[in-house]
C-alpha positions as CSV (number, residue, x, y, z in Angstrom):
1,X,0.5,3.4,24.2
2,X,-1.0,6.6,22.8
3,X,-0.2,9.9,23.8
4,X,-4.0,11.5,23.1
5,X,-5.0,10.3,27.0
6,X,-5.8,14.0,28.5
7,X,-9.2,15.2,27.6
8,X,-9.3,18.0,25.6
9,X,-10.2,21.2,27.1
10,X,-13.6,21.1,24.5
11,X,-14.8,18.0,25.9
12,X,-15.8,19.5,29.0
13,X,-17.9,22.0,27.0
14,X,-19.5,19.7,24.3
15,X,-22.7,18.0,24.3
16,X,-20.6,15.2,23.0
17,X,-19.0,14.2,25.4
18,X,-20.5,10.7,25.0
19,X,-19.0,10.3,21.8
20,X,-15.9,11.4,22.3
21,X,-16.0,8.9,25.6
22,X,-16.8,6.0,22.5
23,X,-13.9,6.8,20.3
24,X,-11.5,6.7,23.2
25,X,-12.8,3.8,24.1
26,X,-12.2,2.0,20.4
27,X,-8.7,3.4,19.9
28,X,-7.2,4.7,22.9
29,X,-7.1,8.5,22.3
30,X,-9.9,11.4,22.1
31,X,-10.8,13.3,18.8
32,X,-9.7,16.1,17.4
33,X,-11.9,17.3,14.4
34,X,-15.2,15.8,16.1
35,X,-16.9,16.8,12.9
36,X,-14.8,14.5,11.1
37,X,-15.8,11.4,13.1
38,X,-19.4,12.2,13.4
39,X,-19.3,12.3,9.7
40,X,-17.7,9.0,9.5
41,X,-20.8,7.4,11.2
42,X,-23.5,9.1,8.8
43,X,-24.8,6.7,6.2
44,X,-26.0,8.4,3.0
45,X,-29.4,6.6,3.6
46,X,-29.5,9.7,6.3
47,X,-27.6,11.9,4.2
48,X,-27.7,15.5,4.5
49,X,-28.9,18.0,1.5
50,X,-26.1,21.3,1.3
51,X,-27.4,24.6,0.2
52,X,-25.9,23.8,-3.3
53,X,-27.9,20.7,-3.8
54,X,-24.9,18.1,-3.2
55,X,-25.4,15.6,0.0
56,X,-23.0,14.9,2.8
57,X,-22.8,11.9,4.3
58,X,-19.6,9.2,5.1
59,X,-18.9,8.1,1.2
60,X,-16.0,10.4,1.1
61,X,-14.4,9.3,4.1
62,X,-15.1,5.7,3.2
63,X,-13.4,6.3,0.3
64,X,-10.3,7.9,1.8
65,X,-10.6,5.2,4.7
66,X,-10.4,2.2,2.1
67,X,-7.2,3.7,0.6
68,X,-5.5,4.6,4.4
69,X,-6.1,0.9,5.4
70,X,-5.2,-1.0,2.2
71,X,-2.0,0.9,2.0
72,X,-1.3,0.3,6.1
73,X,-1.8,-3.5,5.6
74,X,0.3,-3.8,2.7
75,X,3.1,-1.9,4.1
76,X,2.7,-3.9,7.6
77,X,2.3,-7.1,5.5
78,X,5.5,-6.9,3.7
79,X,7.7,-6.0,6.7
80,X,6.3,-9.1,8.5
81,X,6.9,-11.0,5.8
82,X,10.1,-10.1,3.7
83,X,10.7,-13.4,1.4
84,X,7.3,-14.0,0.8
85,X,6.1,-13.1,-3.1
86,X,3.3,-10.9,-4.6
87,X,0.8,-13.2,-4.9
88,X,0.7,-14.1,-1.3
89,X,1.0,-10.6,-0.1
90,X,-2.0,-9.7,-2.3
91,X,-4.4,-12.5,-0.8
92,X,-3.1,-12.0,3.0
93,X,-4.4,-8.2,2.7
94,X,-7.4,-9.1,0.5
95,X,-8.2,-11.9,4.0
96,X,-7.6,-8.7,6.5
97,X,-9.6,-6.1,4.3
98,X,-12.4,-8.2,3.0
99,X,-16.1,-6.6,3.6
100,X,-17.0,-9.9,5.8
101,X,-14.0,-9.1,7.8
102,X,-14.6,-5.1,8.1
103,X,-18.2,-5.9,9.0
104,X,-17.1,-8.3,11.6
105,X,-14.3,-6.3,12.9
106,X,-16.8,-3.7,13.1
107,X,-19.2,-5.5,15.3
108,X,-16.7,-6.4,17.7
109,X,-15.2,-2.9,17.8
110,X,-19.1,-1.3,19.1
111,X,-18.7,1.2,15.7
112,X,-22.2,-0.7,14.1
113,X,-24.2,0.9,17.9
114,X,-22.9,4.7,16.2
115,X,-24.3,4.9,12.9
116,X,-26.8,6.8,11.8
117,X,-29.1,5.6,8.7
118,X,-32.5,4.5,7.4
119,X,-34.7,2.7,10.2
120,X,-34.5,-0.3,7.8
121,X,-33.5,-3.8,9.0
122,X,-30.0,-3.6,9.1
123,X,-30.0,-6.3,6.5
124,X,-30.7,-4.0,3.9
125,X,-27.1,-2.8,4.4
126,X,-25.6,-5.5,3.9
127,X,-21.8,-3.5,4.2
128,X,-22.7,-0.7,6.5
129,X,-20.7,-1.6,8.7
130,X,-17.3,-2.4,7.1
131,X,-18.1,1.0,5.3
132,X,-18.4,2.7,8.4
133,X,-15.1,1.9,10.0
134,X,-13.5,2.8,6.9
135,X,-14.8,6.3,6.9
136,X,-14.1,6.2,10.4
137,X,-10.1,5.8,9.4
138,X,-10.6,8.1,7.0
139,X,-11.7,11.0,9.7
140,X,-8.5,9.3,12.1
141,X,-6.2,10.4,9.0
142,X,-7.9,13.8,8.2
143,X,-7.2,14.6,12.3
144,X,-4.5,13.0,13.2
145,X,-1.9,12.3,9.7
146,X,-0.7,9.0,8.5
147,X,1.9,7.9,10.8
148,X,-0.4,8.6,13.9
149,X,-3.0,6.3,12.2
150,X,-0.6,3.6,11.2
151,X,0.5,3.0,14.8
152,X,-3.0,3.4,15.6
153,X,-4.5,0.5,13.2
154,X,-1.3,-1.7,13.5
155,X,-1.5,-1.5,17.1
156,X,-4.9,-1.4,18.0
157,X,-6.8,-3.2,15.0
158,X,-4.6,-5.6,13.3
159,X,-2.4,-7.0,16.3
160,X,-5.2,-7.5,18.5
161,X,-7.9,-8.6,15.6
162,X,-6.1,-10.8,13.2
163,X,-4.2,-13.5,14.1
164,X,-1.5,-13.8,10.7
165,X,-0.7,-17.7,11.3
166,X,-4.7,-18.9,11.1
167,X,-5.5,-16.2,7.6
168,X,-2.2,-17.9,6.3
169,X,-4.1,-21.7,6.4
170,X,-7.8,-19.8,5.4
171,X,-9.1,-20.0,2.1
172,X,-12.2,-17.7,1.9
173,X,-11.5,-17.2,-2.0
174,X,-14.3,-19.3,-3.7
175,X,-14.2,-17.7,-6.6
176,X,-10.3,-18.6,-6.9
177,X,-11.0,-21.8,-5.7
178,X,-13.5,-23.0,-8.4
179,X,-11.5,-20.8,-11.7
180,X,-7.9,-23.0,-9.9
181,X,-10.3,-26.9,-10.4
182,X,-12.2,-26.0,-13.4
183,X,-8.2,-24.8,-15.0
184,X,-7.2,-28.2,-13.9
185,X,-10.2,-29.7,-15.5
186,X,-9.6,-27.9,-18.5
187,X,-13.5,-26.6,-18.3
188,X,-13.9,-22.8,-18.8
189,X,-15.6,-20.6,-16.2
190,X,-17.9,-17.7,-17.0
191,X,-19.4,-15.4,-14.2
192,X,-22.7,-13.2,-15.3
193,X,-24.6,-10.7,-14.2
194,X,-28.4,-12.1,-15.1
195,X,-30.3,-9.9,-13.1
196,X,-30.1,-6.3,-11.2
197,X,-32.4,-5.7,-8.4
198,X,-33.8,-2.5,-7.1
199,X,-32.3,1.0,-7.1
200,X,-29.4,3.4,-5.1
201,X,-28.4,1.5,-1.9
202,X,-31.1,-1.2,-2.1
203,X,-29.6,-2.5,-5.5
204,X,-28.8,-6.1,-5.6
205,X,-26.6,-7.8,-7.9
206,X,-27.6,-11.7,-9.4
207,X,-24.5,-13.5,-10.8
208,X,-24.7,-17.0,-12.6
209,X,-21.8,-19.1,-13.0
210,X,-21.3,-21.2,-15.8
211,X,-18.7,-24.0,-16.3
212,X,-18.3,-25.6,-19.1
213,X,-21.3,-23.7,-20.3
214,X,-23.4,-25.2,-17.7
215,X,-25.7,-23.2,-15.2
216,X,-23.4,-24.3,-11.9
217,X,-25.1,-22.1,-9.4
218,X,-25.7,-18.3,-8.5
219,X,-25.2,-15.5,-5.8
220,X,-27.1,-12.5,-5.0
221,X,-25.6,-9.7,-3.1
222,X,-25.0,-5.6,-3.2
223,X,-21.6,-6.1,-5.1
224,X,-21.3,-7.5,-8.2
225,X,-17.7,-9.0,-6.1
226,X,-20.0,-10.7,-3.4
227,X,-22.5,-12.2,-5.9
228,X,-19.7,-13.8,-7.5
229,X,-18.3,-15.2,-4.2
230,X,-21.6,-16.4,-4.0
231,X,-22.4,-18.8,-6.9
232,X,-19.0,-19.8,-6.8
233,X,-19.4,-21.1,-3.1
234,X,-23.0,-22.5,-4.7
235,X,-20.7,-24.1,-7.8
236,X,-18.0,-25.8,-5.1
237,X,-20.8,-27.4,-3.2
238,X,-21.9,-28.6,-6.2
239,X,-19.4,-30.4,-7.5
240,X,-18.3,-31.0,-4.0
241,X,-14.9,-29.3,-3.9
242,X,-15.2,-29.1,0.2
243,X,-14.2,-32.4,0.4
244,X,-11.8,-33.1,-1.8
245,X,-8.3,-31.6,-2.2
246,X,-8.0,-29.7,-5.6
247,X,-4.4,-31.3,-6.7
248,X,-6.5,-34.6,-7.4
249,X,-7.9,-35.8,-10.4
């Protein structure tokens, strides 16, 4: 339970009232700062020019968000699961904070129906979305401090979202999972960048994997990261990795 329930006095006087009504709605308490969260949803495909030539739009927040939430699932992480090591901390809060799971999480949450960018097909931005809640935790932190927003993403986000026992058994690493066979194969694994495509936002990254200095498949996506998650899901298909359990010869 949140204490933020009363509407502020403001809300009867803004012409926002909406979106105040839309961040209640997502985590149980009204806004402060309203600029802050506006700002959150304001892709720099619709960025705004300042009078000294820099543009405003919801990098910085993202920025700030992405450091509020990694450090909130780590701390939440390690309290849940004292005798567990590094390693398996590390891949539990890379499964909560992944891009596909922000974007998802996203979607579900109604954030992707606020944003403000381009009139492209939403496609074209391919992590809009994830970005977008994270500046939107960044404006919750700005407004309300880092304890408030803890409880607020522990409580409202990760309980309710993530279900700890089924990430445990999930492997969505396919880049870990070809470099862990190829190491047992003793065959060396190379990822490349062959290609970049486009410019600013629209740019697209083409990465080739290569095992045992064979071609073995490639990705394309806006991260360098995703590309490489892609060919190496291309390269497991290939050698057909689904199926069979990587401890066997």
């Amino acid at each position: 339970m949140f204490p933020f329930k009363i509407k502020p006095f403001r809300f009867y006087l803004s012409g926002d009232k909406h979106f105040y009504e839309a961040i209640k709605n997502i985590f149980g308490f009204y806004p402060g700062n309203i600029f802050l969260y506006k700002l959150a949803f304001l892709h720099k495909s619709q960025s705004e020019e300042m009078i000294n030539g820099m543009r405003i739009s919801n990098e910085r927040l993202e920025f700030l968000g992405d450091t509020v939430l990694s450090t909130v699932v780590a701390d939440y992480l390690f309290r849940m699961f004292p005798y567990k090591d590094e390693g398996f901390l590390t891949e539990m809060r890379s499964k909560i904070v992944s891009r596909a799971q922000l974007n998802k999480l996203s979607f579900r949450l109604g954030i992707d129906q606020l944003i403000i960018h381009a009139q492209n097909n939403n496609s074209v931005f391919r992590s809009i979305k994830g970005d977008a809640l994270e500046a939107l935790i960044g404006a919750i932190y700005l407004d309300k401090g880092y304890r408030f927003t803890r409880k607020v993403l522990i409580n409202r986000v990760i309980k309710n979202h993530f279900d700890l026992n089924v990430l445990i058994h999930t492997d969505v690493n396919h880049k870990s999972k070809i470099i862990e066979w190829a190491q047992k194969e003793k065959k060396p694994v190379e990822f490349n960048v062959i290609q970049e495509v486009g410019t600013g936002y629209k740019k697209q990254y083409i990465v080739e994997i290569r095992i045992a200095g064979k071609p073995s498949g490639s990705g394309r996506d806006y991260s360098i990261k995703g590309a490489e998650q892609q060919a190496a899901m291309k390269a497991i298909e290939l050698f057909d990795l689904n199926n069979h359990s990587l401890v066997e010869k």
